[in-house]
Structure formats: structure tokens, C-alpha cells
N, C-alpha and C positions, 0 to 999 in steps of 0.2 A: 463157206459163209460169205454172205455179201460186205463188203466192209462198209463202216459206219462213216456218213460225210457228214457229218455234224460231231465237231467234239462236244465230249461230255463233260462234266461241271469238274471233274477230276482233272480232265484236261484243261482245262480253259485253268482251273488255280496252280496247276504247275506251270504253266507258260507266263503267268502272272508273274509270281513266283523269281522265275529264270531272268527277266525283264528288267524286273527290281536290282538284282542283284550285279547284270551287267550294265548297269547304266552307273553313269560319272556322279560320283561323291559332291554334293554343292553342300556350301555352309551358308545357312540364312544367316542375318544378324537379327538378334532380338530387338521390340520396338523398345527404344529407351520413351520410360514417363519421366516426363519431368518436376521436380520435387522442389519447393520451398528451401532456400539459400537456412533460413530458421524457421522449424515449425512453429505452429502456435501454441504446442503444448510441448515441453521438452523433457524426458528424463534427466538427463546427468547436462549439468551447465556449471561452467566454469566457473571457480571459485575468484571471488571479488578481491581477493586479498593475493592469491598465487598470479592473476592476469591485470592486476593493475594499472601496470603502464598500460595493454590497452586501454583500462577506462579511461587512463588521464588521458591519453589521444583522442579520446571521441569527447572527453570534457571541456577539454583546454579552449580558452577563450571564452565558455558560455557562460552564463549563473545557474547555480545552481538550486535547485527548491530541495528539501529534504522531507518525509513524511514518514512518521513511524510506528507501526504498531508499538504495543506494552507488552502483555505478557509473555515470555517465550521471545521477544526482540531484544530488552532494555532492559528486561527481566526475567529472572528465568522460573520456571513453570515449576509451580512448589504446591505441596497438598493440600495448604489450607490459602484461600485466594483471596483470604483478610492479609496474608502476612508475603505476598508479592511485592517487595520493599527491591527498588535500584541502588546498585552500588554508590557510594559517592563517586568514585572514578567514574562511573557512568552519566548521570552528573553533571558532573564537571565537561565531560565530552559531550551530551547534548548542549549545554549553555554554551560552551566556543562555536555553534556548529552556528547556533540559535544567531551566534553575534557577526555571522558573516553569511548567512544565507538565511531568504526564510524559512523555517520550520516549524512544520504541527504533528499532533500527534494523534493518530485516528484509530481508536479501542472500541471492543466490544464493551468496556466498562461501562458505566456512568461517566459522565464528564467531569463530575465533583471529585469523585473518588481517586478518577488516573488522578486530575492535578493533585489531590492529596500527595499520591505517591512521587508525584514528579517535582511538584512547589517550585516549577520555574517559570514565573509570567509573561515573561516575554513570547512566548510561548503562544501560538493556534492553538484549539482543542475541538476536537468532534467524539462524543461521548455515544456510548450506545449505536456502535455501529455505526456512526455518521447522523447518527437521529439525532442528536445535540451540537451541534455548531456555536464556537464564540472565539473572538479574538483575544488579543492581548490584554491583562490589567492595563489601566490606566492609572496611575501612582496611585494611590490607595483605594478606590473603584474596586468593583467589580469587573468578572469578564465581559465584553460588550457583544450583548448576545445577536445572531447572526443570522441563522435559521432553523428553523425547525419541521420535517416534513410533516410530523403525527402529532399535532399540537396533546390533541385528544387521550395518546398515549398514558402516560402516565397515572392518572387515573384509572385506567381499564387496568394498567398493570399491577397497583395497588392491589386489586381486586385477584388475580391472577395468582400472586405472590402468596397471596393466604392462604388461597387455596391449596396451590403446589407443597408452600411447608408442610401443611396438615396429611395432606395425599401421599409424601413421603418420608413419614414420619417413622414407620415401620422399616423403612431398608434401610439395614445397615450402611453406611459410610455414606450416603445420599446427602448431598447440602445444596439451599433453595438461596440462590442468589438475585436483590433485587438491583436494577441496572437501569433503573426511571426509565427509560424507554422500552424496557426487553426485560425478560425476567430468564432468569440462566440456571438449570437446574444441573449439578454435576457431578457425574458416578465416579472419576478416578479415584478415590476410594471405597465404590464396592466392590466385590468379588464379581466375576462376571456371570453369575449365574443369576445378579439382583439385575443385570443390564436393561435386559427388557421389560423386566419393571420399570423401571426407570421412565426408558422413553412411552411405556401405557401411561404414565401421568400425563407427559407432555400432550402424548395423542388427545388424551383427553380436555385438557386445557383448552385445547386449540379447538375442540369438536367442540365446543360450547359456545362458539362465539368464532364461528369459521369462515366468516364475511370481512372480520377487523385482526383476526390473528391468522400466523403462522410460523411451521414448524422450521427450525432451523437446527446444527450439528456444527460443533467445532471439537476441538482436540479435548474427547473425554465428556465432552456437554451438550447439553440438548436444551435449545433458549424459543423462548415462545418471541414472536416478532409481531407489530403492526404490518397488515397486508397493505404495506402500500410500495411503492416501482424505489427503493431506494436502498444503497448499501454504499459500500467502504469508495468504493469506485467513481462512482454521483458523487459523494462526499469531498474525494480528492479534486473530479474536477470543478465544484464549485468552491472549493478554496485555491484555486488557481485562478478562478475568474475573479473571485474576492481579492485578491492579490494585485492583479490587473498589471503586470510589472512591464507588461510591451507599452501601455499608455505613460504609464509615470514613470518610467527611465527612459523610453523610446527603443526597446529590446523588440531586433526586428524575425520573423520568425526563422528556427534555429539556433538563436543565442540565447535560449532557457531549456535547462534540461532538469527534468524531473525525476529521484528518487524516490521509490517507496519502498521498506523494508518490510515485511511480516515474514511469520512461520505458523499460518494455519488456513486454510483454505476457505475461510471466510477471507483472507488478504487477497484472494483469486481476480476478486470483482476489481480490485487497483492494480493488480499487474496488469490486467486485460487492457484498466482504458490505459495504461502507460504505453501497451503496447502498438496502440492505436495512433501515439503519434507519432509524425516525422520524420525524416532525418536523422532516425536516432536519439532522438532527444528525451527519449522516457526509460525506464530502465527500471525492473521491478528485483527487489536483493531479497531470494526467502533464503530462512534460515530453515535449516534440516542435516542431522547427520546422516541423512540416508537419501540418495536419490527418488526422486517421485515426480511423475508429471506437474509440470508446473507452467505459468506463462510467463515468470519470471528469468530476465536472463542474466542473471548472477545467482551465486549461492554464498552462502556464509553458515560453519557450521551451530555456532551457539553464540546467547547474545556476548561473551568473552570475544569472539571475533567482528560483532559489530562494533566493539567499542574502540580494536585496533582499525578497521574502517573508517568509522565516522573522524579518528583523528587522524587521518590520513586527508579526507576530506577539508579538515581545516587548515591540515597543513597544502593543499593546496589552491588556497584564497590568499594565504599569508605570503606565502612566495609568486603568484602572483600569475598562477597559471590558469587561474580559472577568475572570474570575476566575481566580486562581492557587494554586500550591501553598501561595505564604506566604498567601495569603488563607485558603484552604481549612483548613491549619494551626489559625490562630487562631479561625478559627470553627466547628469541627466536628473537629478531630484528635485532640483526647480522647477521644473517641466508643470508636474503637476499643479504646483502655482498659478503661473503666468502663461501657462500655452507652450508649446514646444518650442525651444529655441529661445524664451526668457529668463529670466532671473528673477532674483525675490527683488522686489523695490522696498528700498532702505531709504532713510533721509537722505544719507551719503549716494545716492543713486541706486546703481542695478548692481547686485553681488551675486555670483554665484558660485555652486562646489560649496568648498572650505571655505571657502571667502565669506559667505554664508553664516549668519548669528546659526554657533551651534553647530557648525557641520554639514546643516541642513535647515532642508525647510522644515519647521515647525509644526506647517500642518498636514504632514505627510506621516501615515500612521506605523509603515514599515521603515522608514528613517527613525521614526524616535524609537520602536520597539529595539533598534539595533542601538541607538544611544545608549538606553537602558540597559542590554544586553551587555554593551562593552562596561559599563561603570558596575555592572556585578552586581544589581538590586539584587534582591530577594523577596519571597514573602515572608 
């Protein structure tokens, strides 16, 4: 036989083969990606109450704004949402918080209704998801209303609201909640086999008028909304622009840090823009006993642990590690009077701080709501 001068495919894979196996061992390193120090959405985030002294280190020196949801924050989430009533000790800790930092409180309610539940004036209010904006009472006044996006609202929702009752009148444990800007239709007490009953109303609600409505979802409830660019989020920061506290104390950027506290993923839309600012100067606290993506970076389990929070919170205004409204006052509240760097003019000349009829200037709207605040008005 002639032999063959071409190896065959058999050959040519065992010589391969042979090759592989005496050649030197090399270790590649895999390519490292590089990851976010904190994502934007996080499962499991450190409880606000167990890491504390971190916050007080990332607080210390600045002032603080406080913003809080109602139900399931300050309140806890009960089956009939006529009788979501706050503790007095509750309370009691929003009013101290109220009297050394500014604070509002931003509900899918009605604006009418939370203050019902809450009846503390000094007090912001954004009702309906941030669709009802107003400030402080002014001694026996009303709220002094602020803004409004969907003036329109209201009306349509009348309309909506009849509807909805009538529509779910048949499922069991169904109730039609009106919310002057939103109407809130909520199954936690039907069985889950009426669920998607449920949300066919809402679809349908919305299918009628699906130019000026839309559908929304929070814990257990499905709420018909005005379709316009606006939520909890918009809402906090244009009460921070309302606030204006870099111009009337001279707070230069970094010495204002913002809380918001919720547990429902309608609160999403304010952790996001807190997370948008700074320095760290924004910080969203949901409440949940369970881990869950969130953009919040604190956790608190139920409003019982907000309420050990927020006096935490006041206990550090009072000792004096974090800045307050009376602080603020005394060193920077004339400002808004007379230009930065003046004082109120008095017959007696130029006073300022304490020195100051009052503590403060007079016509400064977050110095007297904290006058108020300290002296314990009520409604």
C-alpha cells in the first residue's frame, strides 16, 4: 500500500487534541463590570432605627425638611379607611418634629380628610396625591391654598365617583372612596376571586374619558387619576421650592436635607426625586416588613417604628446636632425682611435673631408656623 501523505480528519483531531493538553495551564482574569457604590432600586436597606448614627453623621449640621405619607406611615392600614385615626403619641411626635423642622404631609387622601385625621395646623398639606397643595392655618383662616395641577378635577371626579359606587355595588366587600381629586376604589375586603372585578370598573371608568383619566394601583386599591405629568414626587419638590429655605436663612447647597417617609409604591415617585439630590442630602424611609425593591434608602418596619424615629429626629434639633427652625430663626430670619445680611428695623434701630419682636420676623411664614408650633395651638 502506498502510504497516505495527507492526514486524515481523525488525525488532524487527535494531534489537536495532544497539543491542548501539553501546552502550559494560563489563568485569564475575568473582565470586572463595574457596579453603582448604591443602586437605584434596592431590596433589603438598612433599617433607619438599627443604623442611626450613620444618619446622624450624614445629618449633623444641616436642617432638616420632614415629609410624610398617612396611611400605613402615621397610621396603620385598617379595613374600613373612614376609621384610619393616629395615635395621640403619634401626634404628639409629628407636632415636635413640625416645631423644629419644616413638615408636610403628602396623601393619596383628600387634603380635607388627612387634616381631619391629623388637626395639626402648622402643618403643609398636599391632598390627593399631591393634586391639592396648601400651607399652614393662619390663626383662625383657613389653609392658604398653594396649587393646584387639575383645577378641572374635581368635578369630573364627582361624576366618576357615582359611577364607581353604582358599578360596584354587587361585589362583596368593594368600597368607592371619593378623594376630590382621585376617586379610590378598594378590594381589601373582597375575596380575591371579586379582584378583577374590581379593577373592570376602574378600566372602565377610565375607558370613558381616557384623554383626562388614568388608571393607578396602591396597596389593595385601584384610583382613577387626572392625566396630567404630576405625583407625590412634583409635589415634594415643589414644596421645597415653596419653602425656599436657602433664600430666607441663606442655607447654602448641602445644609438642607430632605426626608420622606411612605410604604406604598405610589411614595416611589418621592424617593426617586430625593434620590436625585446631592451630597446626600435626600433620603427616602419606606416602611415595610418585608424586603422589596425600593429607591428608598432607609427602611422602618411599621408606623410604631416611625414614631420611635421621628422622636429621634427631634431629639436631634434639641441637643443640637442638626439645625432647626428656632436656630435658623435666630440666625438668618431677617434675611428675608431686609436683604441678606440685615435685620428687621425697629424704632430702637436694627434687631436681629432673638433680639427680634417675637423671635422673629413677623413676616416670615415658616418662623411664625414654628411660633405656633412651639406654643401648642391647635385646631
Amino acid at each position: 500500500r502506498v502510504p497516505r501523505t495527507n492526514p486524515s480528519r481523525r488525525d488532524l483531531a487527535r494531534s489537536d487534541r495532544r497539543r491542548r493538553l501539553d501546552a502550559p495551564t494560563t489563568h485569564h482574569r475575568p473582565t470586572l463590570i463595574p457596579v453603582p457604590l448604591i443602586p437605584l432600586t434596592q431590596t433589603h436597606h438598612p433599617s433607619a432605627i438599627e443604623s442611626f448614627d450613620r444618619f446622624r453623621a450624614v445629618a449633623q449640621g444641616k436642617l432638616l425638611t420632614v415629609f410624610l405619607d398617612y396611611d400605613g406611615t402615621i397610621s396603620d392600614i385598617v379595613s374600613n379607611p373612614d376609621k384610619a385615626y393616629m395615635t395621640d403619641e403619634m401626634r404628639d411626635a409629628v407636632s415636635r418634629v413640625a416645631s423644629l423642622y419644616p413638615t408636610a404631609i403628602i396623601s393619596g387622601r383628600s387634603r380635607e380628610k388627612v387634616y381631619d385625621f391629623v388637626r395639626l395646623p402648622q402643618l403643609y398639606y398636599a391632598g390627593s396625591h399631591g393634586l391639592d397643595i396648601v400651607g399652614p392655618k393662619c390663626d383662625d383662616d383657613d389653609h392658604v391654598e398653594l396649587h393646584q395641577p387639575a383645577p378641572w378635577a374635581p368635578a369630573v371626579m364627582d361624576r366618576v365617583y357615582l359611577w364607581c359606587k353604582e358599578a360596584v355595588s354587587d361585589i362583596p366587600g368593594a368600597n368607592v372612596e371619593h378623594n376630590k381629586f382621585c376617586v379610590s376604589v378598594h378590594y381589601r375586603n373582597c375575596e380575591q376571586k371579586w379582584w378583577g372585578a374590581v379593577q373592570d370598573v376602574v378600566h372602565r371608568a377610565v375607558a370613558a374619558d381616557p384623554k383626562r383619566l388614568k388608571k393607578a394601583e396602591g396597596r389593595k386599591v385601584f384610583e382613577v387619576k387626572p392625566r396630567v405629568a404630576w405625583d407625590k414626587g412634583k409635589a415634594l419638590s415643589f414644596l421645597l421650592g415653596e419653602l425656599d429655605l436657602r433664600r430666607r436663612y441663606g442655607y447654602a447647597e448641602g445644609e438642607i436635607m430632605s426626608l420622606y417617609f411612605g410604604d406604598d409604591h405610589t411614595d416611589e415617585d418621592a424617593f426617586h426625586e430625593l434620590r436625585e439630590v446631592p451630597k446626600e442630602c435626600g433620603a427616602g424611609v419606606i416602611v415595610s416588613t418585608v424586603p422589596k425593591p425600593t429607591n428608598a434608602r432607609f427602611s422602618v418596619r411599621d408606623p410604631g417604628e416611625v414614631l420611635v424615629f421621628l422622636n429621634k429626629l427631634a431629639d436631634l434639633a434639641e441637643s443640637g446636632v442638626t439645625k432647626s427652625l428656632c436656630t435658623s430663626v435666630a440666625s438668618g430670619g431677617a434675611k428675608s425682611a431686609g436683604g441678606r445680611g440685615e435685620g428687621v428695623k425697629t424704632g430702637e434701630g436694627v434687631k436681629t435673631g432673638e433680639d427680634a419682636p417675637g423671635g422673629s420676623d413677623s413676616s416670615d411664614p415658616v418662623a411664625e408656623t414654628t411660633n405656633r408650633g412651639r406654643r401648642g395651638e391647635a385646631a
